[in-house]
Each structure stands twice: as C-alpha cells, then as structure tokens.
C-alpha positions in Angstrom: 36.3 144.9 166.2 39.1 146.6 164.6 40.9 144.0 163.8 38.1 142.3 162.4 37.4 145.3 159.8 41.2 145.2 158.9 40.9 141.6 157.5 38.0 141.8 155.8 39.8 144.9 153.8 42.7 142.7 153.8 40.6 139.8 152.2 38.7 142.2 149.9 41.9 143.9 148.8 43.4 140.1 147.6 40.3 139.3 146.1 40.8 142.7 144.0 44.2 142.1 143.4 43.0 138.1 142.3 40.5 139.6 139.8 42.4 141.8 138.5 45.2 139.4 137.7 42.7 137.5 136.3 41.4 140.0 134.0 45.3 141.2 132.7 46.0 136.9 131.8 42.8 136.7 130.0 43.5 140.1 128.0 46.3 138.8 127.4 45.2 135.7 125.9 42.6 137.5 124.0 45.6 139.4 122.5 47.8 136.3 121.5 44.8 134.7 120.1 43.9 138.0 117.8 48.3 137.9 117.1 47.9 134.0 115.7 44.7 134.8 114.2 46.2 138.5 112.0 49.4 136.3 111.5 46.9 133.3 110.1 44.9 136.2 108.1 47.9 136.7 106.9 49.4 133.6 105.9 45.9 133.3 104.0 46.4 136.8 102.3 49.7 135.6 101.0 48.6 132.5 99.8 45.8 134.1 98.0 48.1 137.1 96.7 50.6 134.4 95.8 47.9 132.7 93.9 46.3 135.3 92.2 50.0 136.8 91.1 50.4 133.6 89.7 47.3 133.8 87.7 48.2 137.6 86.8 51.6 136.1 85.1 49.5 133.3 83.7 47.6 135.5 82.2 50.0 137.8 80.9 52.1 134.9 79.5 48.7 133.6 78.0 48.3 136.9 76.4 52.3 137.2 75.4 51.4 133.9 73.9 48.2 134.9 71.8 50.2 138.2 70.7 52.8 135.8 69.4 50.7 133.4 68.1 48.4 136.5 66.3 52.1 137.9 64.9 52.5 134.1 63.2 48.6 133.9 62.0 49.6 137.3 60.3 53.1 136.4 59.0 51.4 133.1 57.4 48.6 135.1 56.0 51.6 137.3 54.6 53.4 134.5 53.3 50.2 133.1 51.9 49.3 136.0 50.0 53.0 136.6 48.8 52.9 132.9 47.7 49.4 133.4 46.0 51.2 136.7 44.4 54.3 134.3 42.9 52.3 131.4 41.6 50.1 133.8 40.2 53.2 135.8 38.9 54.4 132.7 37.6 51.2 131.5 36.0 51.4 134.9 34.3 54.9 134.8 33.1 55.3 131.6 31.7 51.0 131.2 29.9 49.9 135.5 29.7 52.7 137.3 29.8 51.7 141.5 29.1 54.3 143.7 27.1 54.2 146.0 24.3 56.0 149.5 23.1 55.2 152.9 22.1 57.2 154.7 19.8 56.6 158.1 19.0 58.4 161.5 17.9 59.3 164.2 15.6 60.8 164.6 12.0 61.4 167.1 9.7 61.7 166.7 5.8 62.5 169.6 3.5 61.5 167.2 0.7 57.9 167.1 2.5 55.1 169.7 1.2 54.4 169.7 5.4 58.4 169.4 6.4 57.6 169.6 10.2 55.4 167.1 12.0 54.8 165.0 15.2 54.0 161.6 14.8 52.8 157.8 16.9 54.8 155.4 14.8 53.6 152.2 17.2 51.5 151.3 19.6 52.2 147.9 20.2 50.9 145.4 22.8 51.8 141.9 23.5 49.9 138.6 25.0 52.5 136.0 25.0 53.1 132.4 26.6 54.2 128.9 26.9 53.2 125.6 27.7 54.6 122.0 27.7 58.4 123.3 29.1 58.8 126.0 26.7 57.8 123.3 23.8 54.2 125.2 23.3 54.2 129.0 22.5 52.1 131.8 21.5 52.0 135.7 20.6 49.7 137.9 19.7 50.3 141.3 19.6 47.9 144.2 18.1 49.1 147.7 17.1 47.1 150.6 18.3 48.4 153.4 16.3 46.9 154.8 13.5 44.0 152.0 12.4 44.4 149.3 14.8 45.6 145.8 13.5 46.8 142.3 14.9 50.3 142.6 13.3 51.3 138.6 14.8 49.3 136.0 15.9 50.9 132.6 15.5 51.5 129.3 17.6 54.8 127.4 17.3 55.9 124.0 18.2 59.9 123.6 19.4 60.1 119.5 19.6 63.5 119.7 18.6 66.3 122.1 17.6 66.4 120.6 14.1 62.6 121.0 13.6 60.2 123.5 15.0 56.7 124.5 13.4 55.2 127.9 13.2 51.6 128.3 12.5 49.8 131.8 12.2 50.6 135.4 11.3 54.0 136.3 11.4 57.1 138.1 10.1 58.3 136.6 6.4 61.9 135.1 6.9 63.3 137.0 4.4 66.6 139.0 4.6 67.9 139.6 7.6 66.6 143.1 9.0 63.0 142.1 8.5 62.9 139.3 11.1 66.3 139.4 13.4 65.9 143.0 14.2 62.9 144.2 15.5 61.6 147.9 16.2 63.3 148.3 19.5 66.5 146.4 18.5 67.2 148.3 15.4 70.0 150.6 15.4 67.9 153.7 13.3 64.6 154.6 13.4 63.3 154.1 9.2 64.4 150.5 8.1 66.8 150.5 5.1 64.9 150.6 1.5 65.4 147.0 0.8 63.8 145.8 4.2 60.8 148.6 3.6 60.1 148.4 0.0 61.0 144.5 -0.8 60.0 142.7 2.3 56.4 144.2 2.2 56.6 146.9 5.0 55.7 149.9 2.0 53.3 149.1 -0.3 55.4 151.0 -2.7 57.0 148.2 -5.0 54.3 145.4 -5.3 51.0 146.9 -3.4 51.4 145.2 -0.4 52.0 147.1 3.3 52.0 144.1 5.6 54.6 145.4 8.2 56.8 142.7 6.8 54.2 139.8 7.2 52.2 137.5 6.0 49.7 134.5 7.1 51.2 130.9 6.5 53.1 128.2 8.1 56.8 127.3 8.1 59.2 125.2 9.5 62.9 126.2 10.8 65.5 125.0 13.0 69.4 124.3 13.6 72.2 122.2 13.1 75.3 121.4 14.8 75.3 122.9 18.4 78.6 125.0 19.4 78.7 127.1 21.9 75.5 127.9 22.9 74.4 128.4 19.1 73.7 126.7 16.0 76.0 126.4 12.4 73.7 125.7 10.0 70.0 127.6 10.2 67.1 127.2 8.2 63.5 128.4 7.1 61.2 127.3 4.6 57.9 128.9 4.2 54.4 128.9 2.6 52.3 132.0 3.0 49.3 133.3 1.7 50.9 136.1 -0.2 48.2 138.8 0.4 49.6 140.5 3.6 47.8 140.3 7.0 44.4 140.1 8.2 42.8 138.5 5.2 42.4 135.9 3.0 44.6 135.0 0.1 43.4 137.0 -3.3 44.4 134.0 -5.4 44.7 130.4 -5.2 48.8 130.7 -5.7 51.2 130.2 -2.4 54.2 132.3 -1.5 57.2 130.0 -0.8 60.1 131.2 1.1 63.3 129.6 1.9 66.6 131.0 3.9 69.9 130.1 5.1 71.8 131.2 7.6 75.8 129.8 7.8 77.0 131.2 11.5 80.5 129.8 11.1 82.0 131.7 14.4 80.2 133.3 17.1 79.1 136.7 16.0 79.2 136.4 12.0 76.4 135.1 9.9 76.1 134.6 6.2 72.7 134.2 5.2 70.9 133.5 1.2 66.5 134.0 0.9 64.9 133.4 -2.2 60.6 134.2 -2.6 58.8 133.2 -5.1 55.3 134.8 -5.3 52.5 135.5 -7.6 51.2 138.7 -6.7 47.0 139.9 -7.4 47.6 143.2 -8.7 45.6 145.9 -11.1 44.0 143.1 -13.0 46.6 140.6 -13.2 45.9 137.9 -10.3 49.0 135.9 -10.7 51.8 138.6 -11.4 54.8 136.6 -10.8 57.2 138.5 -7.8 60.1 136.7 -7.4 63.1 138.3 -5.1 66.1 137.0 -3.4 68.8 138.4 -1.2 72.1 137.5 0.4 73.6 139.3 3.0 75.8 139.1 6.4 76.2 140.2 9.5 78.8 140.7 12.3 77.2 141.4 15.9 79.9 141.4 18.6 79.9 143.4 21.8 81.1 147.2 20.6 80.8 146.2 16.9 77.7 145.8 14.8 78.0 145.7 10.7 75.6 144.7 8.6 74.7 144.3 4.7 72.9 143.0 2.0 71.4 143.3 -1.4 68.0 142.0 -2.6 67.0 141.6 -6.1 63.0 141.6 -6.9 60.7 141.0 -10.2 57.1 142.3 -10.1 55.9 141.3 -13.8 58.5 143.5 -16.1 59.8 145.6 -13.4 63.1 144.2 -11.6 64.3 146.4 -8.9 67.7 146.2 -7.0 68.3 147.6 -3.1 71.9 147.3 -0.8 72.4 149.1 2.7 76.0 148.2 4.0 75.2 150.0 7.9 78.0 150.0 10.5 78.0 150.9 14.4 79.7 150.8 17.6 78.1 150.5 20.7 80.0 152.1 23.5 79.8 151.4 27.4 76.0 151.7 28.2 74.4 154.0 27.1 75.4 155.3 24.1 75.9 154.0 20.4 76.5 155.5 17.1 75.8 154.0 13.6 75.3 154.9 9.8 74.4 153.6 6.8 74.4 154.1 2.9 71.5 152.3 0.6 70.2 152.7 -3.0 66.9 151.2 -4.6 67.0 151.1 -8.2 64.1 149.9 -10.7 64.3 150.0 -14.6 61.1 152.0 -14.8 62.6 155.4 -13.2 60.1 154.9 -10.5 62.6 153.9 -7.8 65.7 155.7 -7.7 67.0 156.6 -4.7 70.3 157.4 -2.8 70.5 157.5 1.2 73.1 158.2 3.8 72.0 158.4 7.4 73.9 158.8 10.2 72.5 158.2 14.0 72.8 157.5 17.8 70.8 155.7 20.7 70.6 156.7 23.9 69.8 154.4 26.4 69.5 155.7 30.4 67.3 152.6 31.6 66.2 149.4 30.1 62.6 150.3 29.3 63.6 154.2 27.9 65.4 154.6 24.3 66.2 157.7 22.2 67.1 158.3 18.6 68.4 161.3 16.6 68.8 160.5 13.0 70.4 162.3 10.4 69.3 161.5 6.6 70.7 162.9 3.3 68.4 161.2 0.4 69.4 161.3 -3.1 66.6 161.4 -5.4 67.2 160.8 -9.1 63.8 160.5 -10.6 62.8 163.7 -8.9 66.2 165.1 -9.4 66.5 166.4 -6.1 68.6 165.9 -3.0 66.5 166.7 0.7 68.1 166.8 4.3 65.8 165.7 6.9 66.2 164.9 10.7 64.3 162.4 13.2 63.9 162.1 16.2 62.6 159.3 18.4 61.6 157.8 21.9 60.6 154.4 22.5 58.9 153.8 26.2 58.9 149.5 26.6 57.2 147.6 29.3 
C-alpha cells in the first residue's frame, strides 16, 4: 500500500516537473517571438525614420532651392529695374537732357547812387537733345531771373563738317566773346564793353538788349581736319535784327559773316562783319553796320585774348578793344585781367576799364569770382572803384 502511494507521488511529481518544462519552452518561445517581432518593429521604424529623414532633407534642399531661386527672381528684378533706370537714363541723355545755372552775388559801385547791392544775374535752365547719331539737335533754354524769357531755342542740322544748319533763336556769331565764351566759361563776371554794348547784350548803343541774340538762320562749318580740329571756320547769317522773342520791326535782314583761321592748336584769328538796319526813334531802317577782328590764344595755363570792334548807328560810329590775359593754375585757381575802352563821337560813350580777377573752382558744378574794376569815365569826368563778387551753382 505504501509503495503504491510512493509511485503515484513519484508519477505525479514527473508529470509536475513535465508541465512545468513545458511551460519554461513555451515562455520561452513567446519571448523569442516578441525579440524577432521588437527587432522587426524596428527594422520598420528605421525604414520609416530613414524615409521620412530623407523627405526632411528633401525638403530642406527644396526649400534651399526656392530661397535660391527667390534670391535670383530678386537679383533679375534688380537688374531689370537698373536696366529700365539706364535705357531710361540713356533716353534722357542723348533726346531731354535737364541742365541749367544760377548765378548770383554781390557788388559794390561807388559810382552807383545805391553803391551796395545783392543781385540774381541768371537763372538759366536747359532742355537739350539729339537725334539721328548726334546729326539732329536741339536746345532750349529759358532764363528765370528777373522777367522770365526763352533766351535760345533753335534746331541744327550737322550732315557734314563743312556744312551744318542752324534754325531758331540763338547767339549772333559775332566777335569772339559773344558766342565761344559763355556765362560759366568766362574768365570775369561783366563781359568786356565791346561784347556788352556792340553785340546787343546792353541796349545802350543801338536800343537793343537781346543777351547777344537774335532769331534767324545760318550756316557754319570747317575745313581741313588736323588734329582733332578744324583750319578754316565759317559762319554766315541772316537774322531778324530785332532781338528775341518777337517779330522783325521792319522788312530789312541782318546779315552776319565770320572767320575763324586756327593755324595751330590753341590760336585763332578770327574777322565779323554785320550789316543791319536798325527800327529806332522814328527811323525804321537806320543803317548799323559793325565789324571786328580779334584773336585768341587758349592753351592749358595760358589764356589771352583781344579784339576791337568798329560800329555805325546812323551818324554815330563808336569804337571798343579789351586785350584780357590769364593764367590758370593747377585746379582750382586762376587769375586774369583786362583793359578796354568804348569811344563814340557823340561824347556819349567814353569809357576806360581795368579789371583785375580770380576763379575759384573746388568742384565741377561750384565756381567763385572776386572782381576788381577801376572805370575811367570821361563824359562824366569821373573815375569809380567798384568790387564783385560772384557764385555760379551748375547742374
């Protein structure tokens, strides 16, 4: 009976130990199943990490790429806009080109029943162009000071060298100062007596103040090129004889003719003759002809300059020289002087002038002028010091 108990707890006891083997193998299974399955979870994390890391680069080289491609659409829109800027720059320059001047300043005259004052002596502003290769050009240009006035509005045609046309309002190519040396060019600030009085700038001598112009055509050109400029140079005129902005007062023509002889670089000889017939108090063809030689020599330090006019209004013949002489040193400084007379034979113009000056020039569109003037004055019988002084602003 014993024995009998003892193997059934021997047999239990196996069966326990049998179970429990089996339980331990399949936990174990269980385990190395959930291993391959984390280790395939994981494999499939990676591959989805791996795949979205990809599309985070993709994206960020996308974006790289639209930041890049944003910085060229604005550099092109840039370039456009400069390139919009330089045609119309360049439309500007060569068909309305802007510019002008103002001068303005301060004399004293002891000769003067006011010797002190301030004064705008131009105001000037500039609409010029050209067309057809620089064949085709046009100014006009109005002066605001005092009463404003188109001082030159012309058209000219440059076919060749030898033959160009000039159409419109414009300076008279008489003497040299008058046309050759303009406001801002000229070396003092009051033009010499001959240029003022016989050129039609002071309505003084024949009743005209035109600024030194006159409406009417003329041809002009050059002969035999050398070295960049021409020997033989000519004018010849008709103008209304009136002065600007207006019609002629008579049916007669102004008829001007000059020549300039520039036998080396730097020196020109020049002869102008005029023959006019003047409306004035009453008499509508008062006969006015002048004529003038003079020279110049223009080199890089060294300016001198002369000339003498001779004039007939009706009985009255009147006479003018300025001999004016100037260095120029390294920018920007210069220094200059001149001497002049006007005589008449009616004791109405008599007149003596030294003036000594200098220009100071710090930039291109800035220029300054002192001028020193001792006038002789025989009708009056009296000699007067006066002093000027002078800024020109350009643009």
């Amino acid at each position: 009976m014993k024995f009998k108990h003892l193997l059934l707890a021997v047999a239990a006891l196996a069966i326990g130990s049998t179970a429990e083997a089996q339980t331990t193998a399949d936990e174990d299974t269980q385990i190395h199943r959930d291993f391959v399955e984390a280790e395939k979870r994981d494999r499939e994390w990676a591959k989805k990490y791996d795949a979205l890391q990809e599309l985070v680069e993709e994206a960020e080289k996308e974006q790289k790429q639209s930041e890049e491609i944003a910085a060229l659409q604005e550099r092109v829109a840039e370039l456009e806009k400069e390139q919009k800027k330089s045609k119309a720059k360049a439309f500007a320059d060569q068909y309305l080109k802007l510019s002008g001047y103002l001068q303005a300043g301060v004399q004293w005259d002891e000769s003067a029943s006011n010797p002190t004052t301030f004064y705008l002596r131009r105001a000037r502003v500039s609409l010029s162009g050209s067309v057809e290769k620089a064949k085709l050009d046009y100014r006009l240009q109005v002066d605001m000071a005092g009463t404003p006035k188109v001082c030159d509005l012309y058209m000219r045609y440059k076919p060749f060298t030898a033959l160009n046309i000039q159409l419109g309002q414009f300076k008279l190519p008489f003497s040299l100062e008058n046309e050759l040396y303009g406001p801002t060019k000229f070396e003092l600030i009051e033009y010499s007596y001959l240029t003022s009085m016989l050129v039609r700038n002071d309505k003084t001598y024949d009743g005209i103040s035109a600024t030194g112009r006159d409406m009417g055509a003329q041809i002009y050109g050059g002969f035999i090129n050398k070295d960049g400029f021409s020997i033989i140079n000519y004018n010849i005129g008709v103008f209304n004889g009136s002065g600007i902005n207006g019609k002629d007062t008579n049916s007669s023509k102004d008829v001007i003719g000059r020549l300039i002889i520039k036998p080396i670089k730097g020196l020109s000889l020049s002869g102008s003759y005029m023959y006019g017939e003047t409306n004035y108090n009453g008499d509508n063809y008062m006969k006015s002809p002048r004529w003038s030689v003079g020279a110049i020599y223009d080199v890089r330090h060294w300016i001198a300059r002369a000339e003498y006019a001779s004039a007939k209004f009706g009985d009255v013949k009147t006479d003018a020289f300025y001999a004016l002489a100037g260095y120029h040193f390294e920018k920007p400084w210069s220094v200059v002087a001149r001497y002049e007379f006007i005589n008449d034979n009616i004791d109405c113009l008599k007149r003596d002038r030294i003036t000594v000056g200098a220009v100071y020039k710090p930039i291109k569109y800035l220029r300054m002028q002192l001028n020193y003037s001792y006038t002789i004055d025989k009708v009056a019988t009296r000699n007067s010091n006066g002093i000027n002084f002078m800024v020109s602003a350009i643009f």
